[in-house]
C-alpha positions in Angstrom: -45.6 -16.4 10.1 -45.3 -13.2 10.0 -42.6 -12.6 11.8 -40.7 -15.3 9.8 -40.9 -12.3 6.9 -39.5 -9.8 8.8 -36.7 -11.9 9.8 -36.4 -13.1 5.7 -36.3 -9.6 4.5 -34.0 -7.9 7.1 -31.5 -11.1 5.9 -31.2 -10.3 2.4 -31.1 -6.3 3.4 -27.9 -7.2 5.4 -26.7 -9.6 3.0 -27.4 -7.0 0.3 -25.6 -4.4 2.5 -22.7 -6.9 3.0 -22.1 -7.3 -0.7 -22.7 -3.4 -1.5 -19.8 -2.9 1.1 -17.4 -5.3 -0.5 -17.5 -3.8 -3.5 -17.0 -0.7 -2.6 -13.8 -2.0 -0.5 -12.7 -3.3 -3.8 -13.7 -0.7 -6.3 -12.0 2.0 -3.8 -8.6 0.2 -2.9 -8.3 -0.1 -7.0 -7.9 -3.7 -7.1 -8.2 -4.5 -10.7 -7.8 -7.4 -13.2 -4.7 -6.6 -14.2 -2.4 -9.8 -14.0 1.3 -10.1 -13.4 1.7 -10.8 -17.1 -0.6 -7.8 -18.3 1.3 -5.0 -20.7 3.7 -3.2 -18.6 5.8 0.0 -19.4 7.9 2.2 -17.5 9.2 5.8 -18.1 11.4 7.8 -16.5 10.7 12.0 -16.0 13.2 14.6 -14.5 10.1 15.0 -11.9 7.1 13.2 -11.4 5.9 15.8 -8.5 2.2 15.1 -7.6 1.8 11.9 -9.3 1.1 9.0 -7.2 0.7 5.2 -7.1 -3.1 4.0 -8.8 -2.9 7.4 -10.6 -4.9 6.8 -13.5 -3.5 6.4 -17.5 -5.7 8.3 -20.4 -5.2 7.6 -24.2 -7.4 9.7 -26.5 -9.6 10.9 -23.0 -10.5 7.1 -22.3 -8.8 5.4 -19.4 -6.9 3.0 -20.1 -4.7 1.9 -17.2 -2.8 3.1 -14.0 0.5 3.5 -12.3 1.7 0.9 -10.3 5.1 2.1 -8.9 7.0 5.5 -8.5 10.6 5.1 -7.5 13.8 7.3 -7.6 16.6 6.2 -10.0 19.8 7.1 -7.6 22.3 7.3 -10.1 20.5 9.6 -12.8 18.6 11.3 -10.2 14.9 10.9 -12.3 11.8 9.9 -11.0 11.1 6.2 -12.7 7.1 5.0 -12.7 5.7 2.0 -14.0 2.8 1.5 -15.6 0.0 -1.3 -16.6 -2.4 -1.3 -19.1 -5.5 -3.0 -20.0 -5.5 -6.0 -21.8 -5.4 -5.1 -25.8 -3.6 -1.6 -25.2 -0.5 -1.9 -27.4 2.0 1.2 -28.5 4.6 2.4 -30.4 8.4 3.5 -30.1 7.9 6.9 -30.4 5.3 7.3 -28.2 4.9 10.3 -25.5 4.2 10.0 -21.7 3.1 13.1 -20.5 2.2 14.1 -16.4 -1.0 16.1 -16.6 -3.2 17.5 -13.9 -7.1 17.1 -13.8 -8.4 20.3 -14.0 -7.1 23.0 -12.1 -6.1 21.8 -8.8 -7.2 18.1 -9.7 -5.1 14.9 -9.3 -2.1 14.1 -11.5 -2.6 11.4 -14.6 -0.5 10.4 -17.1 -1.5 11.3 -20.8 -0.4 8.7 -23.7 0.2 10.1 -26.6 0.6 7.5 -29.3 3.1 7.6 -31.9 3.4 6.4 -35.4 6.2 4.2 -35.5 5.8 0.6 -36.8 8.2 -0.8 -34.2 6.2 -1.7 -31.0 6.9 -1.5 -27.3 6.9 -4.8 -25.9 5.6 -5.5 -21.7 8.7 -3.8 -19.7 10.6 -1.7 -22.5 10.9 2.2 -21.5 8.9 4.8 -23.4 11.5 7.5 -23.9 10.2 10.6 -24.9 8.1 12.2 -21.6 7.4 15.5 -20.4 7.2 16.0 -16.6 5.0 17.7 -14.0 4.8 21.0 -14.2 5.0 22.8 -11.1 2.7 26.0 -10.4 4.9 27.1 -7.4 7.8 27.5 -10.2 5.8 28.8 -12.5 4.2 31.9 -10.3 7.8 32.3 -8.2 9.2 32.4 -12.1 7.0 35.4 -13.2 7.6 37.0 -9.7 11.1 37.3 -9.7 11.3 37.9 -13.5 9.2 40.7 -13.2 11.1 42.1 -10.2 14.2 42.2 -12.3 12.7 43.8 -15.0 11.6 47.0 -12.7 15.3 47.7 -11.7 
């Protein structure tokens, strides 16, 4: 008998393991409910340099969806992503894609900033107005060699 407990209760630890490791296959490969038919955008930035695939999409500080697909538009040379959002997230024309870091040395994300415009983006239109990545390496080699000029 009392080895039938032993046996019951090291069962439902490994079944309870089990489960605890398939959702954390799932919650870490960032498989989502986001349908095929979900609200989709895309934008296109003159370089989207640290931002990768599943990279997460804040409006307002809140989460509220995630690139799906980078890609390189041959002709124009830009970097073109696309991007899902959760179900109820809708914007307008003029709104602004930005590429932001988290914190100093943290991950890239994409900021929305909404705009004001009555017209609405419908799933696959392109929001226009973006700002890219900004590179540090540009930025310090920038002041370097500006400063170095302005010592001769």
């Amino acid at each position: 008998m009392k080895k039938m407990n032993v046996n019951f209760i090291v069962g439902l630890f490994i079944l309870f393991g089990m489960g605890s490791m398939a959702y954390l296959s799932v919650t870490i490969a960032g498989v989502s409910g986001y349908s095929d038919d979900s609200y989709q955008l895309i934008a296109k930035f003159d370089s989207s340099s640290g931002l990768k695939e599943g990279a997460f999409i804040e409006i307002a500080g809140v989460k509220a969806g995630k690139v799906t697909n980078i890609e390189l538009d041959k002709e124009n040379f830009e970097s073109v992503a696309t991007f899902v959002f959760e179900h109820g997230v809708i914007l307008a024309e003029d709104t602004i894609a930005s590429i932001r870091t988290s914190g100093i040395i943290g991950d890239k994300f994409v900021k929305i900033s909404p705009g004001a415009s009555d017209d609405l983006l419908k799933s696959g239109d392109e929001i226009i107005e973006t700002e890219s990545s900004i590179s540090i390496e540009e930025l310090v080699s920038k002041y370097i060699f500006s400063s170095d000029t302005d010592n001769e």
